[in-house]
N, C-alpha and C positions, 0 to 999 in steps of 0.2 A: 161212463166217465170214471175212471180212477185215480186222477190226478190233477191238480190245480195248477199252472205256472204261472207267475207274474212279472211283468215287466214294466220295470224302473227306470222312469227317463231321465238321464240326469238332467238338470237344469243347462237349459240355454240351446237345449237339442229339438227337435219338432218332427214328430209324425205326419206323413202327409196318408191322404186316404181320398177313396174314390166314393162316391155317394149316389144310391141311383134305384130306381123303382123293381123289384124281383119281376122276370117275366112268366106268365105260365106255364105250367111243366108238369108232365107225369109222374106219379108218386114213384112207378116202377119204370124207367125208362125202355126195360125189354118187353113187357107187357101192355098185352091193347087195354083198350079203356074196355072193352066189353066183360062182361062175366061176373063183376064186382069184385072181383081180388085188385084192380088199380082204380086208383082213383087221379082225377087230373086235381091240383093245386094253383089254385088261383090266382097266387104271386099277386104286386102291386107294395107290397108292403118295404116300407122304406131299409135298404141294405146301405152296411158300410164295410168297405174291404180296406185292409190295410196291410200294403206290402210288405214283406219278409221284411226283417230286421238283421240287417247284417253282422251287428256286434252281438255275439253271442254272454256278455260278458254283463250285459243290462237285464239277461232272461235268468230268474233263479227258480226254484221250484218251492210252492208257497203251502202245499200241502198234499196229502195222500191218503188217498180212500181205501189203500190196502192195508190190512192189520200188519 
Protein backbone atom coordinates (compact mmCIF):
# COMPACT_ATOMS: atom_id res chain seq x y z
CA UNK A 1 0.00 0.00 0.00
CA UNK A 2 1.32 3.48 -0.85
CA UNK A 3 -1.28 5.55 -0.55
CA UNK A 4 -4.37 6.45 1.56
CA UNK A 5 -7.69 8.19 -0.11
CA UNK A 6 -10.44 9.37 1.65
CA UNK A 7 -13.81 9.94 1.08
CA UNK A 8 -16.00 12.80 2.30
CA UNK A 9 -19.64 12.48 2.36
CA UNK A 10 -21.24 15.48 2.25
CA UNK A 11 -24.08 15.65 4.65
CA UNK A 12 -27.58 14.64 3.50
CA UNK A 13 -25.91 12.12 0.86
CA UNK A 14 -26.04 8.05 1.85
CA UNK A 15 -23.89 5.06 0.85
CA UNK A 16 -25.54 2.14 0.23
CA UNK A 17 -23.61 -1.42 0.55
CA UNK A 18 -24.02 -5.09 0.19
CA UNK A 19 -23.28 -7.09 3.39
CA UNK A 20 -22.80 -10.83 3.38
CA UNK A 21 -20.77 -14.02 4.55
CA UNK A 22 -16.99 -14.53 2.43
CA UNK A 23 -17.29 -17.99 0.71
CA UNK A 24 -14.42 -20.40 0.59
CA UNK A 25 -11.67 -20.16 -1.94
CA UNK A 26 -8.17 -20.84 -2.88
CA UNK A 27 -5.39 -18.71 -1.72
CA UNK A 28 -4.04 -19.30 -5.48
CA UNK A 29 -6.80 -19.76 -7.74
CA UNK A 30 -4.52 -21.44 -10.58
CA UNK A 31 -3.17 -23.81 -8.21
CA UNK A 32 -4.20 -27.27 -6.64
CA UNK A 33 -4.57 -27.54 -3.07
CA UNK A 34 -1.96 -30.41 -3.18
CA UNK A 35 1.85 -29.78 -2.62
CA UNK A 36 1.64 -27.05 0.12
CA UNK A 37 2.41 -24.05 -2.04
CA UNK A 38 -2.01 -23.23 -1.85
CA UNK A 39 -3.81 -23.30 0.70
CA UNK A 40 -7.73 -23.20 0.66
CA UNK A 41 -9.16 -20.04 2.91
CA UNK A 42 -12.06 -20.57 4.81
CA UNK A 43 -14.05 -17.42 4.25
CA UNK A 44 -17.38 -16.95 6.51
CA UNK A 45 -16.10 -13.90 7.71
CA UNK A 46 -18.49 -10.92 7.57
CA UNK A 47 -17.89 -8.68 4.07
CA UNK A 48 -19.07 -5.21 3.22
CA UNK A 49 -18.89 -4.06 -0.49
CA UNK A 50 -19.76 -0.66 -1.46
CA UNK A 51 -20.30 0.42 -4.84
CA UNK A 52 -18.17 2.76 -6.99
CA UNK A 53 -18.83 6.36 -6.06
CA UNK A 54 -19.67 8.29 -8.94
CA UNK A 55 -18.79 11.81 -7.88
CA UNK A 56 -15.16 11.92 -8.14
CA UNK A 57 -15.22 15.25 -6.52
CA UNK A 58 -16.03 13.66 -2.50
CA UNK A 59 -12.59 11.35 -3.13
CA UNK A 60 -9.38 13.27 -2.11
CA UNK A 61 -6.04 11.81 -1.40
CA UNK A 62 -5.56 11.77 2.52
CA UNK A 63 -1.95 10.67 2.53
CA UNK A 64 1.22 8.97 0.85
CA UNK A 65 3.65 6.45 1.85
CA UNK A 66 6.09 7.54 -0.82
CA UNK A 67 9.05 9.87 0.19
Amino acid sequence: MSEVWALALPLGERLLSYVGRGAPQKLFGSLPLTGGRNRMLVGQAEQVFFPPVYNPLWVTKHYSLRP
